[in-house]
PAVODREN-575747 format. One record per residue (C-alpha): x, y, z; residue in one letter. Coordinates in steps of 0.5 Angstrom, whole numbers. Example, Ala and Ser with C-alpha at 12.3 -4.5 7.8 and 13.67 -1.06 7.14 Angstrom:
! residues 2
{{25; -9; 16}; 'A'}
{{27; -2; 14}; 'S'}
! end
This chain:
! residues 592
{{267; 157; 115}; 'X'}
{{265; 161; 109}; 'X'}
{{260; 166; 109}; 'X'}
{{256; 166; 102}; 'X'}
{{252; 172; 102}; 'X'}
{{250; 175; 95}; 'X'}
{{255; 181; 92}; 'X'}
{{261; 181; 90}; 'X'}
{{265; 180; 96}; 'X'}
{{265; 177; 104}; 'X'}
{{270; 177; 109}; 'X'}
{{272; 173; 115}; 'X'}
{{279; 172; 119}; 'X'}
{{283; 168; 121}; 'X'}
{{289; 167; 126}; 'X'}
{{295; 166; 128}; 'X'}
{{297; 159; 129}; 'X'}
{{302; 160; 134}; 'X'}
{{299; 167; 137}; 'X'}
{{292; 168; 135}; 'X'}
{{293; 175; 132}; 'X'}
{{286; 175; 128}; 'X'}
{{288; 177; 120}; 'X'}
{{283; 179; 115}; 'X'}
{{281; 176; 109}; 'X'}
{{277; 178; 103}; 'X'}
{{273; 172; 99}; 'X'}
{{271; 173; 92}; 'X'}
{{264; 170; 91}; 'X'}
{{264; 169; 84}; 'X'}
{{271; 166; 84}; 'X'}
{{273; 164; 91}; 'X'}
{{279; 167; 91}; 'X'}
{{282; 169; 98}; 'X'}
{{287; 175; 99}; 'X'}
{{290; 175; 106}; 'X'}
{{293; 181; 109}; 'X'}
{{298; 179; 114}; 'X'}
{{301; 188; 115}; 'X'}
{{306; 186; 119}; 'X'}
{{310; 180; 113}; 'X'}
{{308; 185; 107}; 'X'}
{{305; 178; 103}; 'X'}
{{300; 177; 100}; 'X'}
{{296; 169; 99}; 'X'}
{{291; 167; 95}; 'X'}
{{288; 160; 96}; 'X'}
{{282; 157; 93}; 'X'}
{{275; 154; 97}; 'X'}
{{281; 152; 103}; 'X'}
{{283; 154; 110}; 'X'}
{{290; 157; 110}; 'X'}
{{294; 157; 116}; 'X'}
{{299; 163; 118}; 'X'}
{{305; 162; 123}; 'X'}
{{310; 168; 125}; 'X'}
{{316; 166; 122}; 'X'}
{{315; 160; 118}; 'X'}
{{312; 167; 113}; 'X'}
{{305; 164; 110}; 'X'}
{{304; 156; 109}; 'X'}
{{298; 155; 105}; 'X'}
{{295; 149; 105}; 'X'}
{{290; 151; 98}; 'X'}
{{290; 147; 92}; 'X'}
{{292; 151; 87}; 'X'}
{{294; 159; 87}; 'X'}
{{298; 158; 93}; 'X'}
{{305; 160; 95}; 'X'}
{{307; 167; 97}; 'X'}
{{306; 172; 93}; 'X'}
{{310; 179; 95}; 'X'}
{{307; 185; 94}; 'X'}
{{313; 188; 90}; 'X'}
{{313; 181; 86}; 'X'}
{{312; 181; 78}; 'X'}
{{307; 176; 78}; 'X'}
{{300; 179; 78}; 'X'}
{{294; 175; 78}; 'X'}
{{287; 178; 77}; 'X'}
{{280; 175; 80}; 'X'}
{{276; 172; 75}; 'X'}
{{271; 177; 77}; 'X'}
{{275; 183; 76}; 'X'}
{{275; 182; 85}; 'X'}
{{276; 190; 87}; 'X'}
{{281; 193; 82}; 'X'}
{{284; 196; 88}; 'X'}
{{287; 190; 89}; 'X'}
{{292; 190; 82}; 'X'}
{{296; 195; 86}; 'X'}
{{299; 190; 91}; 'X'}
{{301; 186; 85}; 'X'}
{{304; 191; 81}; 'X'}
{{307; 196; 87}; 'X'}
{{303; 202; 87}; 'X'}
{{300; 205; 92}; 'X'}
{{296; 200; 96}; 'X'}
{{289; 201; 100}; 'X'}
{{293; 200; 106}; 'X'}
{{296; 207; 105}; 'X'}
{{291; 211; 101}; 'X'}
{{286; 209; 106}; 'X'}
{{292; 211; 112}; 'X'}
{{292; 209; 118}; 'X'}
{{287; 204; 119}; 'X'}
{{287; 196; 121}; 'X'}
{{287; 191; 117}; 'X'}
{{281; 188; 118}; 'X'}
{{278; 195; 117}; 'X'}
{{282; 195; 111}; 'X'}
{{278; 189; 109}; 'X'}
{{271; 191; 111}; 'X'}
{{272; 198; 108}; 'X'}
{{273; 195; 100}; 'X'}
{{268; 189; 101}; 'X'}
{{263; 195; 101}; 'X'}
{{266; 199; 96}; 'X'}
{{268; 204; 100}; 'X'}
{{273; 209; 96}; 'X'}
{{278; 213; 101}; 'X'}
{{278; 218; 95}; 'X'}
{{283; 223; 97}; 'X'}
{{283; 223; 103}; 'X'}
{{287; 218; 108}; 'X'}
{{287; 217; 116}; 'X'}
{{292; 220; 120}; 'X'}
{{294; 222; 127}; 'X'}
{{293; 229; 128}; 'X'}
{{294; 231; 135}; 'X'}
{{290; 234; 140}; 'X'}
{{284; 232; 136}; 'X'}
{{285; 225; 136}; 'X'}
{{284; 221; 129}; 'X'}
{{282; 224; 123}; 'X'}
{{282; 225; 116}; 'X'}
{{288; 229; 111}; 'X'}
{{288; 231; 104}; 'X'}
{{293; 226; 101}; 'X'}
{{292; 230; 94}; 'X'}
{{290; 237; 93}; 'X'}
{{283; 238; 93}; 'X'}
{{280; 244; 90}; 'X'}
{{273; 248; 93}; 'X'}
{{267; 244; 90}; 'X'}
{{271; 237; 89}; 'X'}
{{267; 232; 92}; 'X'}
{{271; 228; 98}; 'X'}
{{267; 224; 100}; 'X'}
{{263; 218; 97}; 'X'}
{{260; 213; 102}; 'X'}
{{256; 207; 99}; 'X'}
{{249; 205; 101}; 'X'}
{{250; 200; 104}; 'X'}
{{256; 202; 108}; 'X'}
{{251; 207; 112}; 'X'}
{{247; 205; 118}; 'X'}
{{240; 207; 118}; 'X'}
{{235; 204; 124}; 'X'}
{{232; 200; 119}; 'X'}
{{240; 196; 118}; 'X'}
{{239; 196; 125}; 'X'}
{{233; 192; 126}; 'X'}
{{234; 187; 120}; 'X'}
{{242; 186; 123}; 'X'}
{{239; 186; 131}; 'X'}
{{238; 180; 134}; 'X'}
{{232; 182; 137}; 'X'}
{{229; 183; 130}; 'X'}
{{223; 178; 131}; 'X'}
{{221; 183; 138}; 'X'}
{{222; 190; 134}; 'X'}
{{219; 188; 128}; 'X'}
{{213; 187; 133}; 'X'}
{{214; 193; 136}; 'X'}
{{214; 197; 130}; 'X'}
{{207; 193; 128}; 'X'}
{{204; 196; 134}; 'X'}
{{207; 202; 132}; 'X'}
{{202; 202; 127}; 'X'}
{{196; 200; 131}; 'X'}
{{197; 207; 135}; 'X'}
{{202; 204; 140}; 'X'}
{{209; 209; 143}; 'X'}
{{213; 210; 138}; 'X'}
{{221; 207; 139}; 'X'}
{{225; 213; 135}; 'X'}
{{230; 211; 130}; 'X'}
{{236; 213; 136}; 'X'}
{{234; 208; 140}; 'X'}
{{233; 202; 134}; 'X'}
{{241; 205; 133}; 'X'}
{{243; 204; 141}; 'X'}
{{241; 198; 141}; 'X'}
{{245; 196; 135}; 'X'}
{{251; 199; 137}; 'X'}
{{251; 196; 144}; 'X'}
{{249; 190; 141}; 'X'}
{{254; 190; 136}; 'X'}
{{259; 192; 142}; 'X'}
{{258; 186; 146}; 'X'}
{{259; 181; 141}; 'X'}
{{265; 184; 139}; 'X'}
{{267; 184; 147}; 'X'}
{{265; 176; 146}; 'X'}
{{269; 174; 139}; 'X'}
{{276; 178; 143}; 'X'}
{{274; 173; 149}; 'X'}
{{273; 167; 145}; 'X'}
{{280; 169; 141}; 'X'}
{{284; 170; 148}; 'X'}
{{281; 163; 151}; 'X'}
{{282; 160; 144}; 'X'}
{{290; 163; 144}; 'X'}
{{291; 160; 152}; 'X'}
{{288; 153; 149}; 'X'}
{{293; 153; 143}; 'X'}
{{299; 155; 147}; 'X'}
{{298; 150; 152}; 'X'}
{{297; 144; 146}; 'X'}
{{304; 141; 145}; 'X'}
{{302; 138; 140}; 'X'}
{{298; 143; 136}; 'X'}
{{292; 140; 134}; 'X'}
{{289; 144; 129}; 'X'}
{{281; 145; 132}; 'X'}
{{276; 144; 127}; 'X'}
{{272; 149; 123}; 'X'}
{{265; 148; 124}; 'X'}
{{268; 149; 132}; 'X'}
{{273; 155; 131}; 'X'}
{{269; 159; 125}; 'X'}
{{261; 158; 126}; 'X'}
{{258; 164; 126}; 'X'}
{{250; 162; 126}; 'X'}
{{250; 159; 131}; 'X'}
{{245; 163; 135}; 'X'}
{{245; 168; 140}; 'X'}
{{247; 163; 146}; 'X'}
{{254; 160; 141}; 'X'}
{{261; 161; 141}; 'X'}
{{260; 166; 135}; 'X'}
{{258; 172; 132}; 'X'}
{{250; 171; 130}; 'X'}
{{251; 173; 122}; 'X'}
{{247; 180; 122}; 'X'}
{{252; 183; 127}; 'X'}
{{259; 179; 125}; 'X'}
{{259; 183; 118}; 'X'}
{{259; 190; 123}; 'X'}
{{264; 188; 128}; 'X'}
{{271; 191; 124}; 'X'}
{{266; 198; 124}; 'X'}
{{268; 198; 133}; 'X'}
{{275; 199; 131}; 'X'}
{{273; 206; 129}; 'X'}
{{269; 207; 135}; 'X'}
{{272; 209; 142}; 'X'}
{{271; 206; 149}; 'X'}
{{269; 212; 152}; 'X'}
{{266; 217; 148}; 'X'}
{{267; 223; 151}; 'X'}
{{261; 226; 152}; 'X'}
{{257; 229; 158}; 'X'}
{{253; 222; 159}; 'X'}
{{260; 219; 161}; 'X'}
{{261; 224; 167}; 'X'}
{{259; 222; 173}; 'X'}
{{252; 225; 176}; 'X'}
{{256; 229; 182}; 'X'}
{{261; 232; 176}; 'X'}
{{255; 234; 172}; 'X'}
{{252; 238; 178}; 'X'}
{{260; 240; 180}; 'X'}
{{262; 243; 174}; 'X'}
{{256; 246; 170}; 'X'}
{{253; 250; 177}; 'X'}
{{250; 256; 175}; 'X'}
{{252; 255; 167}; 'X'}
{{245; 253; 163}; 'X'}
{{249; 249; 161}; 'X'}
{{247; 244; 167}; 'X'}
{{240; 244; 164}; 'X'}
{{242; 242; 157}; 'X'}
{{246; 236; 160}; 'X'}
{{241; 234; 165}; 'X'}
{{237; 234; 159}; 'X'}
{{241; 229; 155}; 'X'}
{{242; 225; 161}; 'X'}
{{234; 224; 163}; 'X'}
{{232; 224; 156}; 'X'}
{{236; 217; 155}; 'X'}
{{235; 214; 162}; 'X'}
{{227; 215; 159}; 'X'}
{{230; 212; 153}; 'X'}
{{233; 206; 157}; 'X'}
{{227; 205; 161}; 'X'}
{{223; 205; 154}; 'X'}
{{227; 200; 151}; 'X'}
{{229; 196; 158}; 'X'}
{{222; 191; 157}; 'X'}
{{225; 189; 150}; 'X'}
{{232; 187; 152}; 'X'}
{{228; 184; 159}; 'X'}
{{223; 180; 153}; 'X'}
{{229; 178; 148}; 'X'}
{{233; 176; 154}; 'X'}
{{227; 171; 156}; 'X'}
{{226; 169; 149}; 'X'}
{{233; 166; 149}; 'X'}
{{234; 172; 143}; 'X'}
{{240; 174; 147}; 'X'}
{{244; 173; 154}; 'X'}
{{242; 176; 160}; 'X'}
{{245; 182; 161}; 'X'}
{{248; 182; 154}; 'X'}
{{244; 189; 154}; 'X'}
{{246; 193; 160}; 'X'}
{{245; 200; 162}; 'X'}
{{253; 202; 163}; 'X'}
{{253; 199; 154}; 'X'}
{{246; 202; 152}; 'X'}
{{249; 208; 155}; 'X'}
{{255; 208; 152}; 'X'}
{{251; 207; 145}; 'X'}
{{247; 213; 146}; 'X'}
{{254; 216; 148}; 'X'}
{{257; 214; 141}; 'X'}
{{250; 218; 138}; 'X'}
{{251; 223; 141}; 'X'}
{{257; 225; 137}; 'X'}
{{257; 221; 131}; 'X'}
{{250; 221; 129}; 'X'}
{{248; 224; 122}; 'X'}
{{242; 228; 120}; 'X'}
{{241; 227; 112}; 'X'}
{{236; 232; 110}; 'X'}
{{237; 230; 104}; 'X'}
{{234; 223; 105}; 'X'}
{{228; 226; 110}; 'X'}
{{232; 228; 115}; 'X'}
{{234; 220; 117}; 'X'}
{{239; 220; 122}; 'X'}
{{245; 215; 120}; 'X'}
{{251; 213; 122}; 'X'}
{{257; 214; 117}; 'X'}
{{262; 209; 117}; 'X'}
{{269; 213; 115}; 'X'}
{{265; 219; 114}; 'X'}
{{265; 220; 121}; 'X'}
{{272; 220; 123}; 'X'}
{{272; 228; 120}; 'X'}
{{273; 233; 125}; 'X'}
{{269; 240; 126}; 'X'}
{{271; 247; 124}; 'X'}
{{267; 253; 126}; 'X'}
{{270; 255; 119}; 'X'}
{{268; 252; 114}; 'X'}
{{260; 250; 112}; 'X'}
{{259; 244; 108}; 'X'}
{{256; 238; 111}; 'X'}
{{255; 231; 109}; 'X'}
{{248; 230; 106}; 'X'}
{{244; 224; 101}; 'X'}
{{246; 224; 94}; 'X'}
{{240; 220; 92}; 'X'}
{{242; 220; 83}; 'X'}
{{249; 217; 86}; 'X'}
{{252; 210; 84}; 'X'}
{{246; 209; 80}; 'X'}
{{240; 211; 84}; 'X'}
{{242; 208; 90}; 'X'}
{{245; 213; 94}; 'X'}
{{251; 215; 96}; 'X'}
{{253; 219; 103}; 'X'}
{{257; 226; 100}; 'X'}
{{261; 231; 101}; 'X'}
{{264; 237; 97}; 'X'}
{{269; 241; 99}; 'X'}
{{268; 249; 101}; 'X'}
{{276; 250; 100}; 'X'}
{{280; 248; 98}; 'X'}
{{287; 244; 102}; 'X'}
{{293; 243; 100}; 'X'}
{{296; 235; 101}; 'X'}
{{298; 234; 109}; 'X'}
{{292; 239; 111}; 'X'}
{{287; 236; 116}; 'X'}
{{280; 236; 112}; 'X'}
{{273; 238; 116}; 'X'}
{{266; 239; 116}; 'X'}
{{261; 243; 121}; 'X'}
{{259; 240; 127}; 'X'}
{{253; 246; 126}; 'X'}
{{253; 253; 129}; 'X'}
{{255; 250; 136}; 'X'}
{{258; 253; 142}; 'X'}
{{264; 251; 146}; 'X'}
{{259; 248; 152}; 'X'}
{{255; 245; 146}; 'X'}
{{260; 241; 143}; 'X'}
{{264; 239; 149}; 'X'}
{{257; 236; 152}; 'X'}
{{255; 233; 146}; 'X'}
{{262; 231; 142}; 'X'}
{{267; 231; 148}; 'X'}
{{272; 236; 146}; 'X'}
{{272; 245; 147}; 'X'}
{{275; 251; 143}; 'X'}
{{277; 256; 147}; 'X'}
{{270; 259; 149}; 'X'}
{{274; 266; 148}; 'X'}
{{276; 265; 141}; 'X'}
{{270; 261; 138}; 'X'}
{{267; 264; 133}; 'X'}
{{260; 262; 135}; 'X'}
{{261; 263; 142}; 'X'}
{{254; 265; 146}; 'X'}
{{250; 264; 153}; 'X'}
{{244; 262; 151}; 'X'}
{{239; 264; 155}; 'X'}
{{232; 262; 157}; 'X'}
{{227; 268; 158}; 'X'}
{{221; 264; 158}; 'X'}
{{214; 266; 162}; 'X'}
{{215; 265; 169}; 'X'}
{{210; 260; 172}; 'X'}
{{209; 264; 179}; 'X'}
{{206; 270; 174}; 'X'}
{{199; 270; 176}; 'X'}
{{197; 272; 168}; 'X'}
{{202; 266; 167}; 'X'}
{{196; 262; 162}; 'X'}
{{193; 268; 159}; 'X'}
{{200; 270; 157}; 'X'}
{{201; 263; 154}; 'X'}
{{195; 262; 150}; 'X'}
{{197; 269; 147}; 'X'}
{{203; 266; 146}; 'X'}
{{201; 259; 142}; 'X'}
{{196; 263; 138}; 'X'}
{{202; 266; 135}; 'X'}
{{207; 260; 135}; 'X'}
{{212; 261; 141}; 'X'}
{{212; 257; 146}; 'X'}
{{211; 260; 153}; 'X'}
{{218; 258; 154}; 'X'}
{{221; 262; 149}; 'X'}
{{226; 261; 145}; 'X'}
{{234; 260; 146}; 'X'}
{{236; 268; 146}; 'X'}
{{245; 266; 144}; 'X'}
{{246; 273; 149}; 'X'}
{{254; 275; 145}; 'X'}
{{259; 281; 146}; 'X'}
{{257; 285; 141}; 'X'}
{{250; 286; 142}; 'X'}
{{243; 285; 143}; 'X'}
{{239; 279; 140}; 'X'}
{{234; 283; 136}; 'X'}
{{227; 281; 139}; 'X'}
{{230; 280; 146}; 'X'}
{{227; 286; 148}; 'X'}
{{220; 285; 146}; 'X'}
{{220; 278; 149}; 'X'}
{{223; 282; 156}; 'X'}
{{218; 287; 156}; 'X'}
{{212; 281; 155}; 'X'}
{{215; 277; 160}; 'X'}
{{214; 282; 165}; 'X'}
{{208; 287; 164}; 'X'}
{{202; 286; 167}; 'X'}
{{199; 285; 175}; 'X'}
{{194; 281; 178}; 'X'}
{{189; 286; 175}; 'X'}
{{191; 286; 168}; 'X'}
{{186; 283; 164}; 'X'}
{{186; 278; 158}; 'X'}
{{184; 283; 153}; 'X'}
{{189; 288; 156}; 'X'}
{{195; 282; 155}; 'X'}
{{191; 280; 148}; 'X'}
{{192; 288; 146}; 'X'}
{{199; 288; 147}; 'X'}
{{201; 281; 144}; 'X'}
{{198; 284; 139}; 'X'}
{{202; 291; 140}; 'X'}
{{209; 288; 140}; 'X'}
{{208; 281; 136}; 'X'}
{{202; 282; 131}; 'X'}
{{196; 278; 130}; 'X'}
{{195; 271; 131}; 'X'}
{{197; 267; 126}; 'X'}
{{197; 260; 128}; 'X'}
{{205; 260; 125}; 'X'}
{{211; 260; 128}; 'X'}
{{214; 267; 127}; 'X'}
{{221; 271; 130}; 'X'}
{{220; 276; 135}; 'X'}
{{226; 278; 131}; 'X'}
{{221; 281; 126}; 'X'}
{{219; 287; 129}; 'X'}
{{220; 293; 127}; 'X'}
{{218; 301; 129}; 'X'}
{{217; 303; 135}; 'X'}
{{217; 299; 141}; 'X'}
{{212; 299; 147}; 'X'}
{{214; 297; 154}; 'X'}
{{222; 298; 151}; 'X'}
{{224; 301; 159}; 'X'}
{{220; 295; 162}; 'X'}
{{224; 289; 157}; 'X'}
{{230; 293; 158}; 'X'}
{{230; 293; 166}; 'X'}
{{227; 286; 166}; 'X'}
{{234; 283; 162}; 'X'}
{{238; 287; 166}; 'X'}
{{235; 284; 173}; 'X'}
{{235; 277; 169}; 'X'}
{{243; 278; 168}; 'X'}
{{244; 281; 175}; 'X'}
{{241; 274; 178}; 'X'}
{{245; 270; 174}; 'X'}
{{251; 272; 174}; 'X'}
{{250; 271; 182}; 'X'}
{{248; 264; 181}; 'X'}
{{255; 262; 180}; 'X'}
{{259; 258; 185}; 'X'}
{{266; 261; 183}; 'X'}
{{269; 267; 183}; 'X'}
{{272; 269; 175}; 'X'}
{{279; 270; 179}; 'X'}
{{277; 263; 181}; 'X'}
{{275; 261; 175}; 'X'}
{{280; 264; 169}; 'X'}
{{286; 261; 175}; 'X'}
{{282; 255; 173}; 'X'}
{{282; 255; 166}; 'X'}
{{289; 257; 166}; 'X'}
{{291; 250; 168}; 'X'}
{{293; 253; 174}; 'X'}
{{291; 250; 181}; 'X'}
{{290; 252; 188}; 'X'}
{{295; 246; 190}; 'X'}
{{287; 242; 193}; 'X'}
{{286; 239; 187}; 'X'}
{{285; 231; 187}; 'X'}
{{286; 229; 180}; 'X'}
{{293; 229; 177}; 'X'}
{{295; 234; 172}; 'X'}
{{292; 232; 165}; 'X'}
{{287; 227; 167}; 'X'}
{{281; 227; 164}; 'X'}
{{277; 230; 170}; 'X'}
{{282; 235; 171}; 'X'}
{{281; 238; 163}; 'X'}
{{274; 238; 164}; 'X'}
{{275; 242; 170}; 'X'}
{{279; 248; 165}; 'X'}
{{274; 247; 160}; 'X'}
{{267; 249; 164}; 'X'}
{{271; 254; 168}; 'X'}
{{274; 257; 161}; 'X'}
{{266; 257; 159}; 'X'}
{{263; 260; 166}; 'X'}
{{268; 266; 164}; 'X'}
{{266; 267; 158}; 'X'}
{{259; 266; 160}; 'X'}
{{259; 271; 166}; 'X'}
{{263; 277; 160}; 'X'}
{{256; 276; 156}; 'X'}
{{252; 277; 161}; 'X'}
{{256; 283; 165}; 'X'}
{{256; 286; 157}; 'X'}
{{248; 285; 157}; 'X'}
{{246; 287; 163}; 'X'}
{{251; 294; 162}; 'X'}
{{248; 295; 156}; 'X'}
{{240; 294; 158}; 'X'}
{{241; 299; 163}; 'X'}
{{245; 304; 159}; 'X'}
{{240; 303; 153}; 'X'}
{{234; 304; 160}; 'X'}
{{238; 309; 163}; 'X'}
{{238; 313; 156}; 'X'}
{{230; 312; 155}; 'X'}
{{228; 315; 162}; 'X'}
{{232; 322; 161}; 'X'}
{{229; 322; 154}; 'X'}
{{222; 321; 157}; 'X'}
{{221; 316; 152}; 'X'}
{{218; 310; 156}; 'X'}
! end
């Protein structure tokens, strides 16, 4: 069945008669003409308002009226759609450069999707790079400040894609009414994870459908052709054998998402506590794992409601998929500042890899494609043909990317490589809200902000914020905490301000000083490991009583955390050395 939506193009599949190996074709809504791309032949089919049939062996036999035959991609015919059906197309006829090879190494079903919504690979291409999985290669020289990416509106997906494609629309566009009437607001990630598992479970069915349909036809001798109404339908509701048509235009978008996305939320909870043991990275991945176990239990009355209504199938939207999308988030999801801080996902964009050496971002270009928007990039360097192109994940560290993306730097290389310290009032402090109301007056958060501790140094601020948390006693009165706020932070503002920003002497500076260091000691004791153990372990060495097999996943996330808890424990054996030395020297000064 053809899917006549507005635009220039649509696409659907067909199979294989004799192996059901799914092809994709593109259809020109205005002249009808349908390309096949069968990778494996090397032709190219055009039919006409028909249903082709291609078997393995025989080449392509089409059944069409008119423009049929075979058309090979280094033939001298050129035909041209009447509407100018995507230009790109021409190079098959004439041969050029395709779009299989310009876009790389991509399926021909993405092949098809891609140019349906006008995305252009630009000068980029998909390629195997190794270690870092898949990702996108200059296929031309690119200079500093040359856009390289240029993804259409209508290729992204924003919450608002999600809930007009979704199945349970009717119940999400009564929720967002609600929303408005004072009720708890669904967040844009959660509209998107329920998009994605949705989207992931349809696709889960159509390769089902195409298995069964494939053992059918095997076992047929006499080959019966099965009606299209039966084999293609794709409205026909949740409950069908097809794909509901908000999804179905989405499906060839999984092929670029992985069946494991690598970041904490696929560890197991034991792992989790395993591995991260007295690391602050435990807090963080507890953190992540909490916040979208709530989520899920936020969104669990909606998929129980959609499934009552016969919007979807029961446990069509299982926790093991909604976890599996937020996982998916958590390392493709782009914020763009430039259209309001919207957070989307952007199909081929997101196949760029992280490098803590360059600086650009994607962001909206709301003047491009003339005012639609467009998601782009420009180059901050400049790469050679063949050179692996990136972008930054942000100033990350090396336990901040493998929680929220899946993979490490080496902690002790990595540019922006931190122990990120929570030095925050302590509760058990019987001047605990009096210092936080001080606090508030002056926009900090009693819990503080995250000190990155390095190497090199003191973070600037670090020192004053040591010497707030531990001043004072049962005896001290509010004024008297009020006068030292005020000492070491300044009047109260009602904003938000940097304890970075203090300067001249400062008060208390022996007390800060003795606190940090005390703070560091405690925690290097907090580590379940010893660093001979830890730099063995990180070092791919093993004390013979590992279970896992060498190279498994287990095993590399164990090198990574104990190659982490080295360096973290450096830092904070760094730190507290130069606290106590910068003490020290204050006490023989007899500056206090």
């Amino acid at each position: 069945m053809r899917d006549r939506r507005k635009g220039m193009s649509t696409s659907q599949h067909i199979a294989c008669l004799s192996c059901q190996t799914l092809y994709s074709t593109i259809i020109c809504n205005f002249c009808r003409f349908s390309i096949f791309f069968v990778p494996d032949l090397l032709r190219v089919t055009i039919t006409i308002n028909t249903r082709a049939e291609i078997t393995h062996g025989s080449m392509l036999a089409s059944r069409s009226r008119a423009h049929g035959g075979l058309i090979s991609t280094r033939g001298r015919k050129r035909i041209e759609c009447k509407a100018i059906f995507l230009q790109q197309l021409s190079s098959l006829f004439q041969g050029k450069r395709t779009e299989q090879q310009s876009f790389g190494n991509v399926s021909s079903h993405m092949l098809a999707w891609y140019l349906q919504r006008g995305l252009q690979p630009g000068p980029l291409e998909l390629k195997d790079c190794g270690a870092e999985g898949r990702g996108l290669v200059a296929s031309t020289r690119i200079k500093r400040g040359q856009r390289i990416v240029h993804v259409p509106s209508q290729t992204i997906i924003t919450s608002k894609v999600a809930v007009e494609c979704s199945s349970l629309k009717p119940l999400l566009q009564q929720q967002q009414q609600q929303q408005r009437q004072g009720e708890v607001e669904l967040p844009a990630w959660s509209l998107l994870a329920l998009f994605l598992a949705e989207l992931r479970y349809w696709g889960a069915q159509a390769q089902l459908h195409s298995r069964t349909e494939k053992d059918n036809n095997n076992s047929d001798n006499m080959g019966s052709q099965r009606s299209s109404d039966s084999s293609n339908g794709s409205d026909r509701g949740s409950h069908g054998r097809g794909v509901p048509s908000g999804m179905s235009e989405w499906l060839p978008y999984l092929e670029a998402l992985p069946d494991d996305p690598g970041t904490v939320l696929s560890w197991p909870r034991q792992q989790v506590q395993g591995l991260l043991q007295g690391s602050p990275l435990l807090t963080k991945a507890l953190s992540i794992t909490n916040g979208v176990a709530a989520s899920f239990e936020q969104l669990h009355p909606i998929i129980k409601q959609a499934e009552q209504e016969g919007l979807i199938p029961e446990k069509a939207l299982d926790k093991e998929g909604i976890f599996w999308a937020f996982g998916i988030l958590l390392s493709r999801l782009v914020r763009l500042s430039g259209k309001d801080d919207e957070e989307a996902l952007v199909p081929w964009a997101d196949f760029l890899n992280h490098s803590p050496h360059v600086g650009c971002h994607l962001d909206w270009d709301s003047a491009a494609d003339g005012g639609q928007g467009a998601v782009v990039l420009y180059a901050d360097t400049d790469y050679q043909a063949g050179q692996q192109v990136y972008i930054s994940y942000g100033e990350r560290t090396a336990g901040q990317l493998l929680l929220s993306y899946g993979f490490c730097p080496n902690p002790s290389t990595h540019p922006h490589e931190a122990y990120l310290l929570q030095l925050g009032m302590r509760e058990a402090d019987p001047l605990y809200a009096v210092k936080a109301r001080a606090l508030s007056k002056r926009g900090f958060d009693p819990d503080g902000p995250e000190w990155p501790l390095k190497l090199d140094g003191l973070p600037a601020g670090i020192v004053a914020w040591a010497a707030f948390r531990a001043a004072g006693s049962a005896q001290t009165s509010e004024a008297e905490i009020e006068a030292l706020a005020t000492m070491l932070f300044g009047e109260p503002s009602g904003r938000a301000s940097s304890p970075s920003a203090l300067a001249g002497p400062l008060p208390y500076e022996d007390l800060g000083l003795q606190e940090l260091g005390a703070m560091c000691g405690a925690l290097l004791k907090g580590y379940p490991t010893s660093m001979e153990q830890d730099r063995a372990t990180a070092s791919g060495a093993t004390s013979g009583k590992s279970q896992q097999p060498p190279g498994s996943q287990v095993q590399e996330r164990q090198r990574c955390t104990a190659a982490i808890r080295v360096v973290e424990r450096q830092i904070l054996a760094r730190t507290q050395f130069i606290a106590s030395s910068q003490a020290r020297a204050i006490r023989k000064s007899g500056r206090r």
